[in-house]
N, C-alpha and C positions, 0 to 999 in steps of 0.2 A: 402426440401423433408420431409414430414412428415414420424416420426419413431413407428410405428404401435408394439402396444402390440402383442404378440402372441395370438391368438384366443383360444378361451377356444377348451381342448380336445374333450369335451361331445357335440360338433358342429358336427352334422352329414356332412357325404361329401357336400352333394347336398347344403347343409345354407354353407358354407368353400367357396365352390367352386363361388357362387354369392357374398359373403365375398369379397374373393382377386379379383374377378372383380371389383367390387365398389369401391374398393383401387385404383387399378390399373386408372382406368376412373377421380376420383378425383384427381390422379396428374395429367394426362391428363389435367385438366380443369386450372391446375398452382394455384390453389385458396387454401386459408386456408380454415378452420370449419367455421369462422366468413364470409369470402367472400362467401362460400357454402349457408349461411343460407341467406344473403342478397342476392343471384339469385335466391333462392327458395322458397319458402312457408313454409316450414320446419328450425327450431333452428338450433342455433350450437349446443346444448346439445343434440336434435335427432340426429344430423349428427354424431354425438361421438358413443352415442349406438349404429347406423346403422352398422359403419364400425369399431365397435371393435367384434360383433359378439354377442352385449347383447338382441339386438331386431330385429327381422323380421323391415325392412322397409317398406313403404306401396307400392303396384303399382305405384301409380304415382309419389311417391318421386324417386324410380329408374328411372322411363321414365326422370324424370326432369335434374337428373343428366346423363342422357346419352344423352340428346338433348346439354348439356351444353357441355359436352365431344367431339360431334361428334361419340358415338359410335355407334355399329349395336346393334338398337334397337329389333331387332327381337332373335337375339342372348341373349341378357340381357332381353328379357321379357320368354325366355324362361329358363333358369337359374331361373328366380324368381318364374317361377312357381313348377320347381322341389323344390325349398328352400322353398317354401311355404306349399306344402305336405309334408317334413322330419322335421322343422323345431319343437324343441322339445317342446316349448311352445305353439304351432298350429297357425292357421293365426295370420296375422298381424290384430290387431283391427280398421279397418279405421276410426270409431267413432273415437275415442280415438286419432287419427293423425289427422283427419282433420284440429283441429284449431289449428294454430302455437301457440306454446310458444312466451312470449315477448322477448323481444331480450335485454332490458335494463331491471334496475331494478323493482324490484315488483313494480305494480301501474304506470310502467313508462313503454308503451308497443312500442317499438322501429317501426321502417316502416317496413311493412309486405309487398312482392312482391306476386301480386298476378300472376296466371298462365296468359300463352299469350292470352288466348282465352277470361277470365274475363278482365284484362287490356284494347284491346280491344272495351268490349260493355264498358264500363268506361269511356273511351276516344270519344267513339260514344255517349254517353248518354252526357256528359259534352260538346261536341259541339252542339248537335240537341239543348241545355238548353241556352245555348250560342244564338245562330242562334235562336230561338223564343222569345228571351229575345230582341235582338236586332228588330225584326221585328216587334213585339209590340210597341218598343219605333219609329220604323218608321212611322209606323202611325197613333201614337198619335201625333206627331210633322205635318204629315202630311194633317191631319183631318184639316179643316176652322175651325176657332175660332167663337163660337156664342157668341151673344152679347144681350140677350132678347130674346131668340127664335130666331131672324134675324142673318142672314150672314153678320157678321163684313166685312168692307169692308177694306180692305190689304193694306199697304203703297203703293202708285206710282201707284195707278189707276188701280191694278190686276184684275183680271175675278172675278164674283162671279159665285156662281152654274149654275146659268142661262146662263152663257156665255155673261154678258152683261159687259160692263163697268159698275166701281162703281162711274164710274166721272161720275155728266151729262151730257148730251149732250146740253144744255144749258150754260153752263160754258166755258168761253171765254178762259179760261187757256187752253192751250197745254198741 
């Protein structure tokens, strides 16, 4: 169980009050700040400011953590919007949230998870790439081999285009 600073005084109710939910939700989830940041889009070091009460979170960093949680999200989306009107340094900047911190050291940017809804088309884009990658090569392999303009004729006497035998019909072999 993580042991939580007391929250600065000058925290109006309304920023306190989605504060100690967020707390609260994150044990729920059993996770440390490093397991929090590796199910999220979001650092351990945002997750630090989050739930010490340094910085407004963003919208969708709470929805993230309360899908992780199991909590009612209609309950915590509405806490964040009272915290997001009292909140003494005014909105959350989402600019400024959008792109994760690296999770290793500088220069060295650890795996980023992205949300369910990108992962997803990611995982849909890297099969369709897949799947037309293989069906390209099925029928180049497929294609008749030319040989001079002409239809190379196939080992063991196959069909050409024409539907003919490539063996003659003069040819006494079987």
């Amino acid at each position: 169980m993580t042991r939580w600073q007391p929250l600065p005084p000058t925290l109006p109710r309304e920023a306190r009050q989605l504060v100690e939910h967020l707390r609260a939700l994150k044990g729920r989830t059993g996770l440390s700040l490093a397991g929090l940041a590796r199910r999220t889009a979001y650092s351990k070091s945002s997750w630090q400011r989050y739930l010490s009460g340094d910085r407004l979170l963003p919208r969708a960093a709470a929805q993230a953590l309360g899908r992780l949680a199991g909590g009612d999200q209609g309950r915590l989306l509405a806490l964040w919007e009272l915290a997001d009107q009292a909140w003494p340094q005014g909105a959350a900047d989402p600019a400024a949230e959008a792109v994760p911190e690296p999770a290793g050291p500088v220069g060295c940017p650890g795996p980023v998870e992205l949300p369910v809804g990108q992962r997803r088309w990611r995982t849909a884009a890297v099969a369709a790439s897949v799947l037309a990658a293989v069906l390209a090569a099925g029928l180049l392999w497929a294609l008749p081999r030319r040989a001079g303009g002409t239809v190379a004729a196939r080992p063991g006497g196959a069909l050409s285009r024409a539907g003919r035998s490539t063996r003659s019909s003069r040819d006494p072999c079987p």
